[in-house]
FIZA-673381 format. One record per residue: residue number from 0; residue in one letter; y negated, z, x negated of N, C-alpha, C in turn. Coordinates in Angstrom, 1 decimal, always signed. Each point is the difference from the previous one (the first is absolute). Layout:
<rs>
{r NUM, "a", {Y, Z, X}, {Y, Z, X}, {Y, Z, X}},
...
</rs>
This chain:
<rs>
{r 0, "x", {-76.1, +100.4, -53.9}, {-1.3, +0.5, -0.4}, {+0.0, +0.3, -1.5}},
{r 1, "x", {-1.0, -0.1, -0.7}, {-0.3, +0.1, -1.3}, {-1.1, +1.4, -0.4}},
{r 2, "x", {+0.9, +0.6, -0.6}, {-1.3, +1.5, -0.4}, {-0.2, -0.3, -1.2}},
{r 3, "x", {-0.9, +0.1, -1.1}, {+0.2, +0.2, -1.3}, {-1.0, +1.0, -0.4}},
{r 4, "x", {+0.6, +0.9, -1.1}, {-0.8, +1.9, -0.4}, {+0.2, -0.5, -1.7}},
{r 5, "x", {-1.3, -1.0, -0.7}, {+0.1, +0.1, -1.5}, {+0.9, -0.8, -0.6}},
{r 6, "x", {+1.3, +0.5, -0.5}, {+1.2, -1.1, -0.4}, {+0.6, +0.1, +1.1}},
{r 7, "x", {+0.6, +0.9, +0.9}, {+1.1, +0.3, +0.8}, {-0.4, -1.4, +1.5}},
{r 8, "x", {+1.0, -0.5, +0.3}, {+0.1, -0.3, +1.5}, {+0.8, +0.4, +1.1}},
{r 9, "x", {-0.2, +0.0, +0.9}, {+1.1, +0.5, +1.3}, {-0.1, -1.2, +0.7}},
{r 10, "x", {+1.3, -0.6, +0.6}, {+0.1, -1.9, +0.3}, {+1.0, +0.4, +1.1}},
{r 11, "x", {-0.2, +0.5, +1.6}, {+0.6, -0.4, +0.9}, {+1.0, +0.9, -0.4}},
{r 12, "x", {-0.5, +1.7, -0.7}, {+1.2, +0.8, -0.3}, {+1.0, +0.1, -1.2}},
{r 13, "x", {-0.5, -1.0, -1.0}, {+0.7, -0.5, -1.3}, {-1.2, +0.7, -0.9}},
{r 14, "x", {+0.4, +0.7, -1.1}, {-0.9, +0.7, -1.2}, {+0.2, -1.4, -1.0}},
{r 15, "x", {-1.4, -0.6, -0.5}, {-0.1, -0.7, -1.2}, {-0.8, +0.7, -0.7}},
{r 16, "x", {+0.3, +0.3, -1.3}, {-1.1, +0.4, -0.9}, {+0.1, -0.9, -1.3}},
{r 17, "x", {-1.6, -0.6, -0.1}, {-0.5, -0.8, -0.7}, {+1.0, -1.2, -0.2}},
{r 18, "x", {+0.3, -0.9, +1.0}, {+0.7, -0.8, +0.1}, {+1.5, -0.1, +0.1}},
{r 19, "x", {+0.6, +1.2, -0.1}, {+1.2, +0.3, +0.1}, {+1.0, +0.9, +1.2}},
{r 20, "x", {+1.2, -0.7, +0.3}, {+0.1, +0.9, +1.1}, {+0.8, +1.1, -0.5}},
{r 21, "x", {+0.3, +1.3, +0.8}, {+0.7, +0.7, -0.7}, {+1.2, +0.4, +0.6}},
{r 22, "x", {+0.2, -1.1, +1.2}, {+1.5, -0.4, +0.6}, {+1.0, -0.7, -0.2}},
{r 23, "x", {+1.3, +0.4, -0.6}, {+0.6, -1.4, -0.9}, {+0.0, -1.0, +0.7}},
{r 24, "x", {+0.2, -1.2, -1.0}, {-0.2, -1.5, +0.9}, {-1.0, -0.5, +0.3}},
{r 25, "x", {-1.2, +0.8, +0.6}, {-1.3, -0.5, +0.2}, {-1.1, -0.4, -0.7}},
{r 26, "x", {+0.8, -0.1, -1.7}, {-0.9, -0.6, -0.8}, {-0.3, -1.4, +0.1}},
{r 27, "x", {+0.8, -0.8, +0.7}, {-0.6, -1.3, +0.5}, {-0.9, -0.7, +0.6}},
{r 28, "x", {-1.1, +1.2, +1.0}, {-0.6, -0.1, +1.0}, {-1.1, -1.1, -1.3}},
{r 29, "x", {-0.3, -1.0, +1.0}, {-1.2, -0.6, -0.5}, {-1.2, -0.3, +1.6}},
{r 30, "x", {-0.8, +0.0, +0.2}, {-1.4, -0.2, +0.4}, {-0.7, -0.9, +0.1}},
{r 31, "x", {+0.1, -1.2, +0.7}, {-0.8, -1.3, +0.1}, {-0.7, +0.2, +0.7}},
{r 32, "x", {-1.4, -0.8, -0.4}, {-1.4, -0.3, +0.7}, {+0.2, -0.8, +1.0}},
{r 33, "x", {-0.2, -0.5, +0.9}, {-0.3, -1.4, +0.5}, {-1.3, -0.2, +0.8}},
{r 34, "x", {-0.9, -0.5, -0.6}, {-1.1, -0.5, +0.0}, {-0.5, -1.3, +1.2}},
{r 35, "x", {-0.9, -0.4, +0.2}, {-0.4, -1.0, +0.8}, {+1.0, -0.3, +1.4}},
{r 36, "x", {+0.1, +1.3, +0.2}, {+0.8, -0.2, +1.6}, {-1.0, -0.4, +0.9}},
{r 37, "x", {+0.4, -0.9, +1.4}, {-0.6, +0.3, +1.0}, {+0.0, +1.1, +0.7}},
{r 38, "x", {-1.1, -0.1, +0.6}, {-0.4, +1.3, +0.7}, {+1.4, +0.2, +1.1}},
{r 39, "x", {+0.3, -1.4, +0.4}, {+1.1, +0.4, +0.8}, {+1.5, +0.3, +0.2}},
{r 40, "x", {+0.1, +0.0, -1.8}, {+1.5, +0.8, +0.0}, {+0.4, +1.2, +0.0}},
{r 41, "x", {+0.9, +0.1, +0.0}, {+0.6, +1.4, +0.8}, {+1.4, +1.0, -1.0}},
{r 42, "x", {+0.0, +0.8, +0.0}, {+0.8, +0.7, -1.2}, {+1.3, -0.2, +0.1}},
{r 43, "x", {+0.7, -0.6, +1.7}, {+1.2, -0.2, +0.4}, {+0.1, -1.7, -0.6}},
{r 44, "x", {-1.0, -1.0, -0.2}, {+0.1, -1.2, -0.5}, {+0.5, +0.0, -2.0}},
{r 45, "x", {-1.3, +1.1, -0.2}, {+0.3, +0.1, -1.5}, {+1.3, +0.2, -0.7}},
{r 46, "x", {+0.7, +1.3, +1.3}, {+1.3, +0.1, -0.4}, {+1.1, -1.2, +0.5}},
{r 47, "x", {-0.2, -0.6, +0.6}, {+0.8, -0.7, +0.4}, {-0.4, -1.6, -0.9}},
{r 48, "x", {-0.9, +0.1, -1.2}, {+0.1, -0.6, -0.4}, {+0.4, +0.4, -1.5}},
{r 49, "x", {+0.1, +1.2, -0.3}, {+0.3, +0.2, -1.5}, {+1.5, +0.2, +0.0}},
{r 50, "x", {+0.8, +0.7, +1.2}, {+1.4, +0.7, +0.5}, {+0.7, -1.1, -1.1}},
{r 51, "x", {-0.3, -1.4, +0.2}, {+1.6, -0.5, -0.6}, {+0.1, +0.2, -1.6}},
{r 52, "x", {-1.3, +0.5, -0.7}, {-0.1, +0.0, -1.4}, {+0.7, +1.4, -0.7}},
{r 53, "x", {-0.1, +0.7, +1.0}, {+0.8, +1.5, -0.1}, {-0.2, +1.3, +0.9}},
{r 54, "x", {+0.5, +1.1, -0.7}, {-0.3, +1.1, +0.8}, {-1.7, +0.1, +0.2}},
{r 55, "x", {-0.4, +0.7, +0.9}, {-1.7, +0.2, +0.0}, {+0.0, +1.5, +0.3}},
{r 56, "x", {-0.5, +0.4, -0.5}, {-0.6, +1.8, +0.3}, {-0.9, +0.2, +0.8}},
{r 57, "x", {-1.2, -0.9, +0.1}, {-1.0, +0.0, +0.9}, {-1.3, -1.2, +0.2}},
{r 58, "x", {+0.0, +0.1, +1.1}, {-1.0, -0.9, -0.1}, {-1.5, +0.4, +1.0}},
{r 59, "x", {-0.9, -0.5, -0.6}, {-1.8, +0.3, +0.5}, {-0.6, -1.1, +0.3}},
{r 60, "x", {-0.7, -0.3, +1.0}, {-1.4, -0.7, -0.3}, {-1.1, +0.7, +0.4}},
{r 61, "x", {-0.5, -0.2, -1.0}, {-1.3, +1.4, -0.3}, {-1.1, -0.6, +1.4}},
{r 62, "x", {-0.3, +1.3, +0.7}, {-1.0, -0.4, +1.7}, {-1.0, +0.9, -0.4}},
{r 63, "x", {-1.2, -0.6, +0.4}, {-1.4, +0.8, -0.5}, {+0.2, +1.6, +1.5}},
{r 64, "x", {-0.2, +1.3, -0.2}, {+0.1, +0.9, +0.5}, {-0.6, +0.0, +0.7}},
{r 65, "x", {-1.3, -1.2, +0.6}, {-0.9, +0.7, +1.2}, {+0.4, -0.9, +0.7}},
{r 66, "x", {+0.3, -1.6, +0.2}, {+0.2, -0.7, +0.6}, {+1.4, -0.6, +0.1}},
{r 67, "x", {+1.1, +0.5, -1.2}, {+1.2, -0.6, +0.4}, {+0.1, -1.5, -0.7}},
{r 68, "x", {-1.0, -0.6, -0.3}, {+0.5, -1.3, -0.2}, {+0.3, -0.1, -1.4}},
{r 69, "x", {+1.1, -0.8, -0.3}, {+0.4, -0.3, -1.0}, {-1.2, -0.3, -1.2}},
{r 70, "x", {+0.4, +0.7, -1.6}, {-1.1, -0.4, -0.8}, {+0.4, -0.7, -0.6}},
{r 71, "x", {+0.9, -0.9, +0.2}, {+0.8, -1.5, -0.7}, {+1.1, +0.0, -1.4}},
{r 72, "x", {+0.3, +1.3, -0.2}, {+1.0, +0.4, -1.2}, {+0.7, +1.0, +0.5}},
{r 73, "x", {+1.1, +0.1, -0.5}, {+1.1, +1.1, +0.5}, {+0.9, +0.2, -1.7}},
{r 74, "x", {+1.0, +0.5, +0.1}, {+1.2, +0.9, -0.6}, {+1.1, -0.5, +0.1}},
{r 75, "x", {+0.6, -0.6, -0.5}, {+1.8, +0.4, +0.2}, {+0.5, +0.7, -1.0}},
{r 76, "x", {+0.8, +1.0, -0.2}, {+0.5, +0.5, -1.1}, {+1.8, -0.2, +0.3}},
{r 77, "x", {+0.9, -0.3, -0.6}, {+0.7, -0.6, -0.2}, {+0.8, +0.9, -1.2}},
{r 78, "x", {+1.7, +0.0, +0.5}, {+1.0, +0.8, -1.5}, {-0.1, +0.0, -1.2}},
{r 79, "x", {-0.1, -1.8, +0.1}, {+0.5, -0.2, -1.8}, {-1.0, -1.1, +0.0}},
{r 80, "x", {-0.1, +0.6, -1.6}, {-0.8, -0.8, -0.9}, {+0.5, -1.9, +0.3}},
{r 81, "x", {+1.1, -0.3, -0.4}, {+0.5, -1.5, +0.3}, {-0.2, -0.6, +1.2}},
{r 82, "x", {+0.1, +0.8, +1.3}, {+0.0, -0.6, +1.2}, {-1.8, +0.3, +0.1}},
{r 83, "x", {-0.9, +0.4, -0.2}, {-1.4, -0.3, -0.1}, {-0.5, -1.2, -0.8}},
{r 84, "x", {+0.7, -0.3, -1.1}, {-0.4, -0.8, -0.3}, {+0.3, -1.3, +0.2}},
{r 85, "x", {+1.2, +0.0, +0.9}, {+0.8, -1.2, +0.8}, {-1.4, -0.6, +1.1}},
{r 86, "x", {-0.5, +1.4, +0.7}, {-0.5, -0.3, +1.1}, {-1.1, -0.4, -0.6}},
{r 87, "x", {-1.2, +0.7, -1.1}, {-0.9, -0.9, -0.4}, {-0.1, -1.5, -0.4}},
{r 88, "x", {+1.1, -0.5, -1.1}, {+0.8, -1.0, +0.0}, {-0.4, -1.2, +1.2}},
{r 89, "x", {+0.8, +0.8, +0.7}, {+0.1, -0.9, +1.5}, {-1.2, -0.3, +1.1}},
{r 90, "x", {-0.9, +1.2, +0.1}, {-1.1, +0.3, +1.0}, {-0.7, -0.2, -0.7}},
{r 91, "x", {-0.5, +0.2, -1.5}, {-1.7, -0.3, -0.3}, {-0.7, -1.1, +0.5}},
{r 92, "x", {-1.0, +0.0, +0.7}, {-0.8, -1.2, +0.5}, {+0.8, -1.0, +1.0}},
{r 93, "x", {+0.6, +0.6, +0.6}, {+1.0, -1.1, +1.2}, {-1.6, +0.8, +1.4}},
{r 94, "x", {+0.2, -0.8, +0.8}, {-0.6, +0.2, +1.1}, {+0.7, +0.7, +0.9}},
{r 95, "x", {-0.6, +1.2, +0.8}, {+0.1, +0.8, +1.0}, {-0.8, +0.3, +1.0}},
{r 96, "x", {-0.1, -0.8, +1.3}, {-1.0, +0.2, +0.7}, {-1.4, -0.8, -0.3}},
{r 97, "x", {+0.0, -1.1, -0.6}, {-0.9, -1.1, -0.3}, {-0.8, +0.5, -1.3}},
{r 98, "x", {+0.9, +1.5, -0.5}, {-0.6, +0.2, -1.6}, {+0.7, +0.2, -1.1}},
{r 99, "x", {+0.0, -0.4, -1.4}, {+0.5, -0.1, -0.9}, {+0.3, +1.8, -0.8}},
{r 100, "x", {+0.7, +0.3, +0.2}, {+0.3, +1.5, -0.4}, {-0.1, +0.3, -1.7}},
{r 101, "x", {-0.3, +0.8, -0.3}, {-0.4, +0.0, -1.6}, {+1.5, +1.2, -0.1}},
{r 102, "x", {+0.6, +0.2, -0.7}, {+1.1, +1.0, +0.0}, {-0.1, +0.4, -1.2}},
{r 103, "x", {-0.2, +0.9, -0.8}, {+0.1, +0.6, -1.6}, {+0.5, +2.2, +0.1}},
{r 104, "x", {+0.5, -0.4, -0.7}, {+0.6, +1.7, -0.2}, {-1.3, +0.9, -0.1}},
{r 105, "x", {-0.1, +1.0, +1.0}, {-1.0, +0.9, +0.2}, {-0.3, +1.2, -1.3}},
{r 106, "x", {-1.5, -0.2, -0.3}, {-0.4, +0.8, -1.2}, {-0.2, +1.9, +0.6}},
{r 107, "x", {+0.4, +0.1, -0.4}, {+0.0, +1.8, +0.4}, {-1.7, +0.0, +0.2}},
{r 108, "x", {+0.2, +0.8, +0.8}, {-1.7, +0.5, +0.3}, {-0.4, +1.0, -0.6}},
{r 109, "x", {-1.5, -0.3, -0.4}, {-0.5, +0.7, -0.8}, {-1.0, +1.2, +0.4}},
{r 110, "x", {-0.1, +1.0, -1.0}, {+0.0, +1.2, +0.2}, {-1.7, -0.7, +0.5}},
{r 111, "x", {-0.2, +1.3, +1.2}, {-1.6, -0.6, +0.5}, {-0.4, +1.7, -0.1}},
{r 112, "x", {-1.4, -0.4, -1.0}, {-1.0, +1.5, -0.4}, {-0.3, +0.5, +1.1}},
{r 113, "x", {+0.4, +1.4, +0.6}, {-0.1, +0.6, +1.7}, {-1.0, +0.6, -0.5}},
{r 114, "x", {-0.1, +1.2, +0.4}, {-1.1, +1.1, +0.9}, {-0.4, -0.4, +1.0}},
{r 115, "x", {-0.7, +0.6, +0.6}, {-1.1, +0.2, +1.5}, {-0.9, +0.8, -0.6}},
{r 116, "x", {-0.9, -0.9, -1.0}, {-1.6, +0.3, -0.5}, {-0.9, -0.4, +0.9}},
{r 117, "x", {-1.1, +0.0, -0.1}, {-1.0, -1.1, +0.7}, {+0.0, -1.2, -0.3}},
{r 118, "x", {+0.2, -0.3, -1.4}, {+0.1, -1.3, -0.6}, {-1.4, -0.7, -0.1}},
{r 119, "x", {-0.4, +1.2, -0.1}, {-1.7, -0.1, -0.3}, {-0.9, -0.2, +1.2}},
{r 120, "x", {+0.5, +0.0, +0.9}, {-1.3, -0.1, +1.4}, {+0.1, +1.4, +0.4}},
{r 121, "x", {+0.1, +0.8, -0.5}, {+0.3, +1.5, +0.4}, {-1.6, +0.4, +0.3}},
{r 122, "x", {-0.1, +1.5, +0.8}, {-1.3, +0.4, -0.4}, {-0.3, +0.8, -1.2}},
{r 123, "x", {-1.2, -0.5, -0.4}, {-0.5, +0.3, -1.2}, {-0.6, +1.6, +0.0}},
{r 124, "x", {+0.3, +0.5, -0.9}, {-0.3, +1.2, -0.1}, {-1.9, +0.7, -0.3}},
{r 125, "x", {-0.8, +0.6, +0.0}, {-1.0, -0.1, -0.2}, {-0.1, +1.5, -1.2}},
{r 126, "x", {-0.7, -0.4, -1.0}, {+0.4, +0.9, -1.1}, {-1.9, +1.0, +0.6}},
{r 127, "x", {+0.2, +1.3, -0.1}, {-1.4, +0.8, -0.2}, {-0.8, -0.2, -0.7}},
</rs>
């Protein structure tokens, strides 16, 4: 699971802040997208298809929360920088499940402007 508070993240128990970890060794961790999955693959396939490229830290495929079904992109994040880029290398655009997989190193996610305003449908106040 993925928390993120501003720069800081919390990753499955691991402190990163602003892209960095602050466990020796774990500066390797890199983050791949993988894009245009079928709906029908499975996070035990993904790993068992990235495993021979290197260590893997974790793997996702992102499921919509009301129904469960796959939204066609997932996660693998992966030790080292080299063995990520072996597996892109190797997987970009190969077929999985009758789809061509798009694989590129994951862009950090971006800060999204919160509150709980109305966001303008509020009720309107009535002045005297």
């Amino acid at each position: 699971m993925f928390y993120s508070q501003g720069r800081r993240a919390f990753f499955a128990g691991w402190a990163i802040i602003g892209g960095e970890s602050i466990f020796p060794g774990k500066g390797g961790l890199v983050n791949l997208f993988i894009g245009n999955l079928s709906r029908d693959v499975t996070e035990s396939e993904l790993r068992e298809l990235f495993a021979p490229f290197g260590k893997l830290v974790s793997v996702s495929v992102v499921k919509d929360k009301f129904s469960g079904v796959s939204k066609g992109f997932g996660f693998v994040e992966m030790a080292e920088k080299a063995e990520a880029e072996a597996a892109i290398t190797a997987l970009h655009r190969t077929p999985l499940k009758g789809q061509s997989m798009d694989i590129t190193e994951a862009r950090p996610r971006e800060q999204r402007k919160g509150g709980h305003g109305s966001r303008g449908r509020g009720v309107r106040r009535r002045s005297s």
